[in-house]
C-alpha positions as CSV (number, residue, x, y, z in Angstrom):
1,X,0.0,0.0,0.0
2,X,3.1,2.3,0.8
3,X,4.2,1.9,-3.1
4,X,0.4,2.8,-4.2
5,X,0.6,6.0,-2.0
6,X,4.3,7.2,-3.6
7,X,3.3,5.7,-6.7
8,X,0.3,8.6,-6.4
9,X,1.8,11.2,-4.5
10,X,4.8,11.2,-7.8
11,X,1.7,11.1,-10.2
12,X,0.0,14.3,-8.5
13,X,3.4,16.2,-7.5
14,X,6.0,15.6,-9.9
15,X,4.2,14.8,-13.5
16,X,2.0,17.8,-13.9
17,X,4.9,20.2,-13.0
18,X,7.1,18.8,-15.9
19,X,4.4,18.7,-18.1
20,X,2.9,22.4,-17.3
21,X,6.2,23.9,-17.5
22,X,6.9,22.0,-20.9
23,X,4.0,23.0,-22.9
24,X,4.5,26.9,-20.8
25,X,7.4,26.5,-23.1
26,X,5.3,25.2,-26.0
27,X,3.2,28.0,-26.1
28,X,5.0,30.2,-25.1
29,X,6.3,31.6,-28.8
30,X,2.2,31.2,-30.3
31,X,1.0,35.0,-31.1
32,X,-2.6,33.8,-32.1
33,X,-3.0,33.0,-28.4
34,X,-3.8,35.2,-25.7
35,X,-2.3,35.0,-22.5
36,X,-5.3,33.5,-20.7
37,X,-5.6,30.6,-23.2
38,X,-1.9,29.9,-22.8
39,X,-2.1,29.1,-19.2
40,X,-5.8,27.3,-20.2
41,X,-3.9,25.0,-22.2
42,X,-1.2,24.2,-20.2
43,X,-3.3,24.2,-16.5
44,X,-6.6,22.3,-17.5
45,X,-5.6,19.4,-18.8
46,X,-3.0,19.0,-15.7
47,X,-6.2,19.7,-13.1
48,X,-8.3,17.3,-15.1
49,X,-5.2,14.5,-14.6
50,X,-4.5,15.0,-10.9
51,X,-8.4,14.7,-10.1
52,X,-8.3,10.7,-12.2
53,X,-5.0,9.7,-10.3
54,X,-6.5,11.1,-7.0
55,X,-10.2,9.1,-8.0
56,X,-8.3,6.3,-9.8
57,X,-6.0,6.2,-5.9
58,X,-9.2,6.5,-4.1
59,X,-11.3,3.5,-5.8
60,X,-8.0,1.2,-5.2
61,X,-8.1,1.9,-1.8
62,X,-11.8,1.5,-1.1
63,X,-12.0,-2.3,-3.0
64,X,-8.6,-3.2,-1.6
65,X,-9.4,-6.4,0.7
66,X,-7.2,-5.6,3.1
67,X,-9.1,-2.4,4.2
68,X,-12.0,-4.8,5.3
69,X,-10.3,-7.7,7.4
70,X,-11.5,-7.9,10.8
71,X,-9.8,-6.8,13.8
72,X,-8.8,-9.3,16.6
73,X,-10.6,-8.7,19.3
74,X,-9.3,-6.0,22.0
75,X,-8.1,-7.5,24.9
76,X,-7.7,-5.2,28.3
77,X,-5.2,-7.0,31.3
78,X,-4.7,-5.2,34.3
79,X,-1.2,-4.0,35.1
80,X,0.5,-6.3,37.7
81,X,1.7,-4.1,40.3
């Protein structure tokens, strides 16, 4: 489970600044564009990734068996003094 979690945690943190700054660079030198639909191009698509890894991380958690084995019974011994 500890690989899932830095498995995600790369997917949200480290891939969307690579590719926002790359395609910054992409668009960058485009004169048709306007400013606004520079950083549109480069954000959006990024937000609309980060929200399926954080779903795609949240459905693998909720049908992982593991998540639903039941606890041993609590046991409470007094202390010996």
């Amino acid at each position: 489970m500890l690989t899932d979690f830095c498995l995600a945690t790369f997917l949200i943190a480290v891939v969307p600044l690579v590719v926002v700054f790359g395609s910054n660079e992409y668009f960058k030198d485009a004169s048709d564009m306007s400013e606004l639909e520079k950083v549109a191009y480069s954000v959006v698509p990024m937000i609309i990734y980060m929200n399926t890894v954080i779903g795609i991380y949240i459905y693998r958690v909720l049908n992982d068996p593991e998540n639903y084995k039941k606890d041993p019974p609590l046991v409470i011994r007094r202390k010996k003094d």
